[in-house]
TORVEX-355314 format. One record per residue (C-alpha): x, y, z; residue in three letters. Coordinates in steps of 0.5 Angstrom, whole numbers, padded with zeros to 4 digits, always signed. Layout:
// residues N
XYZALA;...
***
This chain:
// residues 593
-0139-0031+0142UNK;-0136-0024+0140UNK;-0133-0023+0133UNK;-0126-0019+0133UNK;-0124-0015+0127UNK;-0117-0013+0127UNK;-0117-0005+0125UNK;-0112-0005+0119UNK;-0113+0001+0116UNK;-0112+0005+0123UNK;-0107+0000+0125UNK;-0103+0001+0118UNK;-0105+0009+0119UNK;-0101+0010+0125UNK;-0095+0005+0124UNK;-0095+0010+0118UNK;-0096+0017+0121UNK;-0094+0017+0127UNK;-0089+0011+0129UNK;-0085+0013+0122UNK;-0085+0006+0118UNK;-0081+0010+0113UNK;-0076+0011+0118UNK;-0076+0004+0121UNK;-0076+0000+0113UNK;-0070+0005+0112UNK;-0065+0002+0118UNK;-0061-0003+0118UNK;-0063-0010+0117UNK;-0070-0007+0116UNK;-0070-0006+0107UNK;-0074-0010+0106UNK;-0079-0008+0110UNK;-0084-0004+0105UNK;-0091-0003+0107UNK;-0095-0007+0102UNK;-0090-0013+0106UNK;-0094-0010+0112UNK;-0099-0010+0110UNK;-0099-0017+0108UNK;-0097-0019+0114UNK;-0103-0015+0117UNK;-0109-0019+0114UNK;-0105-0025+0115UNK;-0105-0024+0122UNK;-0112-0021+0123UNK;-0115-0027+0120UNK;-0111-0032+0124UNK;-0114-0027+0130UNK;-0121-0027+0128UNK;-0123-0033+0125UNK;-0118-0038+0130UNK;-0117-0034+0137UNK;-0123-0030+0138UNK;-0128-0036+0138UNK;-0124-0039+0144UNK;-0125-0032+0147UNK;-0131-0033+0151UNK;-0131-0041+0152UNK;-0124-0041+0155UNK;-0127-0036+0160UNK;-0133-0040+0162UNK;-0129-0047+0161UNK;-0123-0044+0165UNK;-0116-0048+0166UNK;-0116-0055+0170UNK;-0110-0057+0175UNK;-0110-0063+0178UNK;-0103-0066+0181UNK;-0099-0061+0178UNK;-0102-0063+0171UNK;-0106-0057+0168UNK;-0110-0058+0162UNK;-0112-0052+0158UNK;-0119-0050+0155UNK;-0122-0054+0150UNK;-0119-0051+0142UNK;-0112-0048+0146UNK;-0108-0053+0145UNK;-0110-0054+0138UNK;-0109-0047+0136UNK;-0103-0046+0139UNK;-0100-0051+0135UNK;-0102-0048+0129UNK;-0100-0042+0131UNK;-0094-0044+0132UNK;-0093-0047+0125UNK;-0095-0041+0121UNK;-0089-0038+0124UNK;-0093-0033+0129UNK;-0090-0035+0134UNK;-0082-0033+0132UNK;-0084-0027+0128UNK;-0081-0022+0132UNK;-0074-0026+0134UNK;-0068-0026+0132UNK;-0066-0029+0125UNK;-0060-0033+0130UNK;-0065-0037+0133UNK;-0070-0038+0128UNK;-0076-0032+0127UNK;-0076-0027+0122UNK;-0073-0021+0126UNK;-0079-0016+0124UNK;-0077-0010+0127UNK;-0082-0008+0134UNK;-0087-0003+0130UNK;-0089-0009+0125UNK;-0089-0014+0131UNK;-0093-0009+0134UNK;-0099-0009+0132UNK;-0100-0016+0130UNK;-0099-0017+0137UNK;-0105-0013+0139UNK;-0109-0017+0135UNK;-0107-0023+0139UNK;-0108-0020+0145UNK;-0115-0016+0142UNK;-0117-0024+0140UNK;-0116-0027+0146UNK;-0112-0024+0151UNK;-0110-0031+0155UNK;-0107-0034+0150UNK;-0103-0029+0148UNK;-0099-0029+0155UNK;-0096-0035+0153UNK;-0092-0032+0148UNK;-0091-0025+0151UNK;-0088-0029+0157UNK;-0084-0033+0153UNK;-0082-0028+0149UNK;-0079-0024+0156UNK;-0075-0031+0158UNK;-0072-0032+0150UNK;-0070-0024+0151UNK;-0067-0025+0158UNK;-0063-0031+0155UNK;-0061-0028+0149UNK;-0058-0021+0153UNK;-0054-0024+0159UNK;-0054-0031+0158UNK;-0049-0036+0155UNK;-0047-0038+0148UNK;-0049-0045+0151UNK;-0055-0043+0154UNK;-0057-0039+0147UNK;-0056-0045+0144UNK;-0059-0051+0148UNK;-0065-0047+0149UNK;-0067-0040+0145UNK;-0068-0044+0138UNK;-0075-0049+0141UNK;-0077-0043+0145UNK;-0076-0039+0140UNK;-0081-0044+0134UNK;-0085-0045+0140UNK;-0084-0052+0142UNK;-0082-0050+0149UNK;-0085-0045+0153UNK;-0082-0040+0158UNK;-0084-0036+0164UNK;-0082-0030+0169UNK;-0081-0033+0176UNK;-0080-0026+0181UNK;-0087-0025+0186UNK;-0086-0029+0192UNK;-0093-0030+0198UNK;-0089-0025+0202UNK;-0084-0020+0198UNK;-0090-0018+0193UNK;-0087-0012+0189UNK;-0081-0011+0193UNK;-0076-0015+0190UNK;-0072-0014+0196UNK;-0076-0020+0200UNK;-0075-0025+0195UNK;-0073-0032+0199UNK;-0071-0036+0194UNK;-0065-0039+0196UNK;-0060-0043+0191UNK;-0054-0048+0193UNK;-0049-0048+0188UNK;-0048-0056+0186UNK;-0042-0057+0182UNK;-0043-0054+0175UNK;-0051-0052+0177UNK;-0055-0050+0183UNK;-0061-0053+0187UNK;-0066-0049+0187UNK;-0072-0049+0193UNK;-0077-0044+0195UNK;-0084-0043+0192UNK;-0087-0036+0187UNK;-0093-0034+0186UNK;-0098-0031+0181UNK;-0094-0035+0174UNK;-0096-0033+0168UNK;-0097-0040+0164UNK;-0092-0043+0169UNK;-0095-0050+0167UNK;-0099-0052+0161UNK;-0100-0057+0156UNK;-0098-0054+0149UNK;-0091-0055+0150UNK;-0086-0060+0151UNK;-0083-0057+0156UNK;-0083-0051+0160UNK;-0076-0046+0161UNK;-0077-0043+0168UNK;-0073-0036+0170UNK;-0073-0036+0177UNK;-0070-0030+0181UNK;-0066-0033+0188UNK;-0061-0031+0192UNK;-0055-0035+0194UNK;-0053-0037+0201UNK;-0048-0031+0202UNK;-0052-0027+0198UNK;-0052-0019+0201UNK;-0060-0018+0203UNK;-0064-0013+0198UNK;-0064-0013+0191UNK;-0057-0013+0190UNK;-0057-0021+0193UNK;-0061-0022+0188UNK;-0058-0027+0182UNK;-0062-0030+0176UNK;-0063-0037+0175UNK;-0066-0042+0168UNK;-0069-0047+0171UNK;-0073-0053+0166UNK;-0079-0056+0167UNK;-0074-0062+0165UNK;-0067-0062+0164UNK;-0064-0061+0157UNK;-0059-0067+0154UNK;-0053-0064+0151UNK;-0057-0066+0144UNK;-0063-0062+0146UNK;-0066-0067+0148UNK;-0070-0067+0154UNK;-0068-0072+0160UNK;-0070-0073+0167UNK;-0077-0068+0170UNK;-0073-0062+0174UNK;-0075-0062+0182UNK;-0081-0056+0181UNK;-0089-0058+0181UNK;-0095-0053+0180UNK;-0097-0053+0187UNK;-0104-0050+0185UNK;-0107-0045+0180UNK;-0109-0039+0182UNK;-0119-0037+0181UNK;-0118-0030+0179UNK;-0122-0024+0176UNK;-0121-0025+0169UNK;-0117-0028+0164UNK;-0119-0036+0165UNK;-0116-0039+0159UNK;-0109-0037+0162UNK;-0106-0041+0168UNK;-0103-0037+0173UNK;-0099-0042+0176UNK;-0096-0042+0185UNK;-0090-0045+0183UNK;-0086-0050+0188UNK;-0078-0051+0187UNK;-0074-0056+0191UNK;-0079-0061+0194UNK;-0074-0067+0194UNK;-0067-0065+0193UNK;-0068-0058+0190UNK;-0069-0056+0182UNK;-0063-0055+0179UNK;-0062-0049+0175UNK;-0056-0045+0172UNK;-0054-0039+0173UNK;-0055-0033+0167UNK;-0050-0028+0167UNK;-0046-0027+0173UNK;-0048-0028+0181UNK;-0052-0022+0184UNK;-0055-0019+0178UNK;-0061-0022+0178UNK;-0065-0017+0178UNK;-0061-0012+0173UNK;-0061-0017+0168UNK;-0069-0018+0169UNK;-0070-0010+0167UNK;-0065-0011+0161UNK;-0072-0013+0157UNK;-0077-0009+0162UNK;-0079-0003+0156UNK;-0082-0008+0152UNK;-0085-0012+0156UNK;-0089-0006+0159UNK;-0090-0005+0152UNK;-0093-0011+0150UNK;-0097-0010+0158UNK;-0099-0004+0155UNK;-0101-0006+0148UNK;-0106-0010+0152UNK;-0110-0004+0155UNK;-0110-0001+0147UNK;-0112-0009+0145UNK;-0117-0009+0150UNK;-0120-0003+0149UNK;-0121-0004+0141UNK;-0124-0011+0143UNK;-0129-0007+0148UNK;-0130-0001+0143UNK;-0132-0006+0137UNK;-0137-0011+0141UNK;-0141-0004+0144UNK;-0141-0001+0137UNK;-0144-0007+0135UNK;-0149-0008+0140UNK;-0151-0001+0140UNK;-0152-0001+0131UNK;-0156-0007+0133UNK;-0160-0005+0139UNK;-0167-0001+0138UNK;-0170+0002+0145UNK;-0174+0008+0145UNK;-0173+0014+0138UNK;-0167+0018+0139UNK;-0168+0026+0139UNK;-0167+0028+0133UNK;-0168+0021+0130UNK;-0173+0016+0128UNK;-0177+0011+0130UNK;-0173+0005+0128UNK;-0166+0008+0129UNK;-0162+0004+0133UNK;-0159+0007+0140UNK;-0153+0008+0137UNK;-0156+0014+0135UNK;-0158+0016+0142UNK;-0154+0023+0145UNK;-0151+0019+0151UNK;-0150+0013+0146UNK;-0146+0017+0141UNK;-0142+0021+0147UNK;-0140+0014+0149UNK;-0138+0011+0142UNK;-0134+0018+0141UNK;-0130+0017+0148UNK;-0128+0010+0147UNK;-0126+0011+0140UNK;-0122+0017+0141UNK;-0119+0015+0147UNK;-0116+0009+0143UNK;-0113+0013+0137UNK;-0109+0017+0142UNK;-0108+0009+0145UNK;-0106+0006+0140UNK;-0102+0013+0137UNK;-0097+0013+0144UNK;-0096+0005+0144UNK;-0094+0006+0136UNK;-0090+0012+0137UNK;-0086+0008+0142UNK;-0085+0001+0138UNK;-0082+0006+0133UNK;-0078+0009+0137UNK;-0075+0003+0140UNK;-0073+0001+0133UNK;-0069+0008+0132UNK;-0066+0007+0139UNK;-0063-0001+0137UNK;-0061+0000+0130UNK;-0059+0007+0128UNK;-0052+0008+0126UNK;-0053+0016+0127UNK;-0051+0015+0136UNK;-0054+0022+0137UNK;-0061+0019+0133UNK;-0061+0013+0138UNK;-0059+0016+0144UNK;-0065+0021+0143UNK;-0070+0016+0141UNK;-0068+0011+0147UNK;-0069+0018+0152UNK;-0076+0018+0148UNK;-0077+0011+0149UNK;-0075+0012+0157UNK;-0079+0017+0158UNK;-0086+0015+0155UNK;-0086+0006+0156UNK;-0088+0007+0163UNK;-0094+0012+0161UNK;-0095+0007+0155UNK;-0096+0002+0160UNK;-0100+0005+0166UNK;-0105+0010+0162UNK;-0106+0006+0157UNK;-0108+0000+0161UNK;-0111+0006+0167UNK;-0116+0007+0160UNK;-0118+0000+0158UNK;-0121-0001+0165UNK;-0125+0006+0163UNK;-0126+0004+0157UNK;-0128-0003+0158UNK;-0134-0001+0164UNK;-0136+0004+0158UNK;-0137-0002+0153UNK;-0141-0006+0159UNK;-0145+0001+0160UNK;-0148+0002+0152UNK;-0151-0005+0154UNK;-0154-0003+0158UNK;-0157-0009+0163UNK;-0155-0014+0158UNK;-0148-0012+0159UNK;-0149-0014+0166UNK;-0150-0021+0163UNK;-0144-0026+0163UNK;-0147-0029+0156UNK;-0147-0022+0153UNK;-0139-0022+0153UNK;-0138-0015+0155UNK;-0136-0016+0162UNK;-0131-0021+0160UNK;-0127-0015+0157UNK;-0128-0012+0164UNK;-0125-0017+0167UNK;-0120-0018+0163UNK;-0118-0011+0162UNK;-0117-0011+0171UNK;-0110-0014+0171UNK;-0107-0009+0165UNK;-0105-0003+0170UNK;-0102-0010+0176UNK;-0099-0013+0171UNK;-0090-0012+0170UNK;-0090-0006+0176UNK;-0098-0003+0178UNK;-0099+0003+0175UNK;-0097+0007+0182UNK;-0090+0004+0180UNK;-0090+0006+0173UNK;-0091+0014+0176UNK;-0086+0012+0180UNK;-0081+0011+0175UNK;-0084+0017+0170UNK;-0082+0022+0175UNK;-0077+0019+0180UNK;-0073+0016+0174UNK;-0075+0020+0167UNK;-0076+0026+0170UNK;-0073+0028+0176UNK;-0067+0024+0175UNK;-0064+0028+0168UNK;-0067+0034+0171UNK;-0073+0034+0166UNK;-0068+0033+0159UNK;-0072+0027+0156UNK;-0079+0032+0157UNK;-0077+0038+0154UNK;-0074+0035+0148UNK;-0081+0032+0148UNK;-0084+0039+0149UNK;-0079+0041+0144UNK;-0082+0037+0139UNK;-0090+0039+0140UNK;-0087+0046+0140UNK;-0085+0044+0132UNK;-0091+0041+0131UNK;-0096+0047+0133UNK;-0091+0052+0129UNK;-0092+0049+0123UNK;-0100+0047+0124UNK;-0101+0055+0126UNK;-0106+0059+0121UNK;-0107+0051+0118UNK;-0114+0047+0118UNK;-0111+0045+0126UNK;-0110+0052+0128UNK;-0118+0051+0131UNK;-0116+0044+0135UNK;-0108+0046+0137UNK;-0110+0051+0140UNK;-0113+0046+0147UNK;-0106+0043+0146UNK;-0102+0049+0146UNK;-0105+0049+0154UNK;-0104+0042+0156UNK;-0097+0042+0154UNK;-0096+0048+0157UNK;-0099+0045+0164UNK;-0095+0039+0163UNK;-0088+0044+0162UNK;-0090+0046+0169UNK;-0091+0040+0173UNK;-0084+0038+0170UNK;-0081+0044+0173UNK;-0085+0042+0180UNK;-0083+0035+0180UNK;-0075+0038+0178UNK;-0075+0042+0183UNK;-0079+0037+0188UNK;-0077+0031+0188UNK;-0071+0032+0190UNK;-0072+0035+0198UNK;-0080+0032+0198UNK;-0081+0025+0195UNK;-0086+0023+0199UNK;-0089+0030+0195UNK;-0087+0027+0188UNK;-0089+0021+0189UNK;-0096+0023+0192UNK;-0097+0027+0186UNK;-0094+0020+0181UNK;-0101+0019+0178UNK;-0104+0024+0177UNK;-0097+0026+0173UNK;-0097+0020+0168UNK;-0105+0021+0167UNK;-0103+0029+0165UNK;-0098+0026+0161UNK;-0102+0021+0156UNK;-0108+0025+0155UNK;-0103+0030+0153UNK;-0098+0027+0148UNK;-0104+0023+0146UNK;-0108+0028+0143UNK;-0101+0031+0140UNK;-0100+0023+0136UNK;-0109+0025+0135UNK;-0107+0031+0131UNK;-0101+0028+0128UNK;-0106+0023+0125UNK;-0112+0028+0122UNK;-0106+0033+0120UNK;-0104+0026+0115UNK;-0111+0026+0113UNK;-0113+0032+0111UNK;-0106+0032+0107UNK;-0109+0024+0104UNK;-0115+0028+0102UNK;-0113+0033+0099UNK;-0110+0028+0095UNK;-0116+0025+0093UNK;-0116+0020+0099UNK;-0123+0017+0103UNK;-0126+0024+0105UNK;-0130+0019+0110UNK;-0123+0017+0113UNK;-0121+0024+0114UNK;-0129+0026+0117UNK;-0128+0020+0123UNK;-0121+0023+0125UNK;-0124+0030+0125UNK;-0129+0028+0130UNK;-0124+0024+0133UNK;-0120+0030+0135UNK;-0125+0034+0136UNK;-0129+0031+0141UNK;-0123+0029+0145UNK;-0121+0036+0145UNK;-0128+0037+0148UNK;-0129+0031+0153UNK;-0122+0029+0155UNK;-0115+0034+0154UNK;-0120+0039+0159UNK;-0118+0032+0164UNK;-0111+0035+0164UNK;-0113+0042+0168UNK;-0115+0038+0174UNK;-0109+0032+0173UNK;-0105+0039+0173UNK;-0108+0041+0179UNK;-0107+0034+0183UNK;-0100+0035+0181UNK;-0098+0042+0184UNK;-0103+0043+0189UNK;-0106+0036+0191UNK;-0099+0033+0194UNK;-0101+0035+0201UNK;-0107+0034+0202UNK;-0105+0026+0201UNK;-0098+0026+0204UNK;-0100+0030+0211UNK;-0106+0025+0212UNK;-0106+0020+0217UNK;-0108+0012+0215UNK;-0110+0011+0222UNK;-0117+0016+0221UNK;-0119+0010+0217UNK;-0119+0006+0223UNK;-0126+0006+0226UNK;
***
C-alpha cells in the first residue's frame, strides 16, 4: 500500500510566488481568504487525503467495480469515504455559496483537489464530473433547474456526469446520434453513449445525467446539437425523488487503469424514451458544453501534476530504502538513491513537477483575476492568459505524467514491474490523463489554431512580454547564470509563434502537423520561467532568514531542469519550423504491408 503526503510547503510556495494568493485574497468576495486560512484548509485536506483516500488507492485498483443488471457497486471503503468526505464539506468547497459550498476561489481549490486526485485519482473523478454537470447548469440552466437540482449536487447527495462520446462519433461531436422528442414540457430521450465517467455508482441518491442530443429537425453537425438534464430518477416539484428515469448501465468498461472509477456505456430510452429537460436554448448544446471546458481541462491537467506527485513520492521512497550495489563516490550501505542514474532520475521527475505544479497554479490564479476583478482591462488580459495556457496545462501536463510515471517504475527496477509494488499503478493510471476532456493532439490544435493564430499571436507576445520583464530584472542577479538558457527558449518559442501566424492560415495542415511539437516547447519554456520565479522567491526567503535548505533544493531544481529539460526546446522548436513536411507529405498508405 503506498502512503501519500500532500506536498504542503511546495503547494503554499507556489499558490504564493507564482499564482499570486496576494492578488486573488485582495478580489472581491475573497477578503477573507488569508494565508494562514490556506493553510489550515491545506493540512485539513492533506490529512483527509493520506489517512482516508490514499489506503483505497491500491485495493480499489485490484477490487475494481461490479455491474450487474445495470447495479454497480464500487470497491470496498468508497462508499464510506465518500460519505464522510462529503460530510466534512470537501465535496461543496469550490461551489458557490447560492447553492451551499463555500465559494473558495479556483487557486485555493486547486491544490486540494490535486491531493484528491494524488490520493486516489478514481475517487476523484466523481467530484470533478459533478463539479462540470453543477457548472454547466449554473451558467445556462433555468432558475428552476438551479433550484431542483445544484443545492444536492452541490453537498453531494446527487452525482452527475458528462454524456458527449458515442461508439460511432468518438471526438467528433458532429456525429453524435442521440436524438430528443419534445413531449409536452420535456423531451424523450433514446440513444446510447460511451466511456461515462461515474455514469452509475452506489454513493449517490441519484445520479444527474448531462446528455448532448439532437432533435428531429435539428441541422446536421455541432450546430444540431442541444443540451439535455436527464436524471437517473425524476426530481418531484419538492425535490423528492419519484419514478427510475428510462436510462440504464448497459455495461461498464475493463480498462487500462483507474479501476475504482466506473465508466459507464449508458442507454437512454429502451422503453418509452428517458425524459430530459432542456438547458438553455435549442441547438447550443455544445456552446454551452465549452462554457465550463477551462476548467475541467484544468482539473484533467491537475492530474497529470497529482499523478506525477504521487509516482515522485513512492520512488524517492523506494529508492532511500533500497540498497543494491555501492554508489561512486558513496558507500557501502548507502541506498540506490544515491546512485548517478538514480539521482538524475529523482532530479527529473521532481523538477518536471515544480515546473507542473507552477503552470497549473499560475492559471488557477489567473482564472480568479479573470471571474472577479473589477479593473476590465486586468481581467480581459488574465482571461487571454488563462486562454492561452489551459490547453498546455491540460496536454504537457498529463504528456509529462505519463514520462513521469514509467521513470517512477524504472527507479524500482524489476520490482516496479511487479503489480504489488504499486508503482505500475500509477502508470496506468496517468494513461488516460493526456485522452481525457480532447486528446493531447486537440489540446495543440486548440493552442495554435485558436490561441495563437486566431489573434495573430496577441495573448503569446503579451506572455513574452511578461518573461521579457522577468529577465530584466533578474540581469546581474544571482539568476543572471540560470536566465540566460530561458532567454533562448523564449526566444524559439517567439519564432515558432511567428511561423504558426504566418502559416496557419494558407497551410493548416502545416500547423496542425506542427501542434504538438508546439504545446510541448511551450510548457517547457514557461515552466522553467514559473521555476525561476520560485527560486528567485527563495533566495529572497533566505536573505531574510528563511531554510537555507528549501532555497538548496530549488536551486538544483532549476539547475538541473535548465541542463536536462529546457534543451528539449531546441528540438521541439525544430519540429515546429522544420518538421511539419516531412509528416504532412507522408502517404499512410506506405504502412500497409
Amino acid at each position: 500500500m503506498t502512503a501519500y503526503q500532500a506536498p504542503i510547503r511546495d503547494m503554499l510556495f507556489a499558490m504564493r510566488e507564482v499564482g499570486g494568493l496576494d492578488r486573488v485574497s485582495a478580489l472581491p468576495g475573497n477578503e477573507e481568504i488569508s494565508e494562514d486560512l490556506v493553510e489550515a484548509i491545506l493540512e485539513e485536506a492533506g490529512k483527509f487525503a493520506g489517512d482516508v483516500l490514499a489506503p483505497l488507492n491500491q485495493p480499489g485498483d485490484k477490487q475494481g467495480c461490479v455491474c450487474k443488471d445495470g447495479v454497480v457497486t464500487t470497491p470496498d471503503g468508497v462508499k464510506d469515504a465518500f460519505a464522510a468526505f462529503c460530510e466534512n464539506g470537501w465535496h461543496a468547497m469550490p461551489v458557490s455559496l447560492d447553492y451551499g459550498g463555500q465559494g473558495l476561489p479556483a487557486l485555493v481549490a486547486t491544490p486540494v483537489q490535486e491531493m484528491w486526485k494524488a490520493s486516489n485519482m478514481a475517487f476523484s473523478l466523481c467530484q470533478m464530473l459533478t463539479l462540470g454537470a453543477l457548472s454547466a447548469i449554473d451558467h445556462h440552466g433555468s432558475d428552476e433547474q438551479k433550484a431542483l437540482y445544484l443545492p444536492n449536487m452541490a453537498s453531494g447527495k446527487w452525482t452527475g456526469t458528462m454524456n458527449l462520446t458515442e461508439p460511432q462519433a468518438g471526438s467528433d461531436l458532429a456525429a453524435v446520434r442521440t436524438r430528443a422528442v419534445p413531449d409536452g414540457d420535456a423531451y424523450r430521450i433514446t440513444g446510447t453513449k460511451i466511456f461515462i465517467t461515474w455514469g452509475e455508482n452506489d454513493v449517490a441518491e441519484n445520479i444527474i445525467h448531462l446528455v448532448l442530443a439532437r432533435l428531429p429537425d435539428a441541422p446536421p453537425g455541432v450546430k444540431g446539437i442541444s443540451l439535455f438534464l436527464v436524471p437517473k430518477f425524476l426530481v418531484n416539484a419538492d425535490g423528492s425523488l419519484g419514478a427510475r428515469n428510462d436510462l440504464i448501465c448497459a455495461s461498464i468498461e475493463h480498462k487500462l487503469g483507474i479501476h475504482a472509477s466506473p465508466t459507464a456505456v449508458m442507454s437512454f430510452g429502451e422503453k418509452d424514451g428517458a425524459i430530459g429537460y432542456l438547458i438553455g436554448e435549442i441547438n447550443r448544446g455544445v456552446e454551452y458544453m465549452f462554457t465550463m471546458m477551462n476548467h475541467a481541462r484544468l482539473n484533467v491537467g491537475l492530474e497529470g501534476v497529482a499523478i506525477s506527485e504521487r509516482a515522485y513520492q513512492k520512488a524517492l521512497s523506494y529508492a532511500h530504502d533500497r540498497v543494491q550495489g555501492k554508489p561512486l563516490a558513496g558507500k557501502v550501505g548507502d541506498p540506490i538513491a544515491y546512485h548517478p542514474d538514480v539521482k538524475r532520475m529523482l532530479l527529473d521527475m521532481k523538477s518536471r513537477i515544480e515546473a507542473m505544479r507552477a503552470l497549473a497554479y499560475f492559471a488557477a490564479g489567473k482564472m480568479d483575476v479573470a471571474h472577479l476583478s473589477q479593473d476590465a482591462n486586468e481581467a480581459r488580459a488574465a482571461q487571454a492568459l488563462v486562454d492561452l495556457l489551459i490547453p498546455v496545462v491540460k496536454g504537457w501536463c498529463t504528456e509529462n505524467s505519463i514520462w513521469i510515471a514509467s521513470t517512477g517504475v524504472q527507479v524500482h527496477g524489476g520490482m516496479g514491474f511487479i503489480e504489488e509494488t504499486g508503482a505500475a499503478q500509477h502508470l496506468r493510471d496517468a494513461r488516460i490523463t493526456t485522452i481525457y476532456e480532447g486528446t493531447t493532439a486537440i489540446q495543440a490544435n486548440d493552442l495554435v489554431g485558436r490561441k495563437i493564430a486566431r489573434d495573430g499571436g496577441v495573448a503569446a507576445g503579451a506572455l513574452i512580454a511578461q518573461i521579457e520583464e522577468d529577465l530584466k530584472g533578474w540581469a546581474g542577479s544571482d539568476l543572471a547564470a540560470l536566465a540566460k538558457p530561458l532567454e533562448a527558449a523564449l526566444g524559439r518559442f517567439a519564432s515558432a509563434v511567428d511561423w504558426i501566424v504566418k502559416t496557419h492560415k494558407p497551410a493548416p495542415e502545416s500547423t496542425a502537423a506542427a501542434a504538438v511539437p508546439m504545446l510541448h516547447l511551450t510548457g517547457i519554456t514557461v515552466g522553467y520561467w514559473l521555476v525561476l520565479r520560485q527560486l528567485a522567491a527563495a533566495i529572497r526567503q533566505k536573505e531574510a532568514g528563511g531554510d537555507p535548505d528549501f532555497t538548496r533544493a530549488k536551486l538544483a531544481y532549476a539547475t538541473f531542469y535548465a541542463a536536462h529539460v529546457l534543451p528539449q526546446t531546441e528540438s521541439f522548436f525544430a519540429g515546429v519550423v522544420e518538421g511539419a513536411d516531412s509528416v504532412t507529405e507522408f502517404d499512410p498508405s506506405l504502412m500497409i504491408h
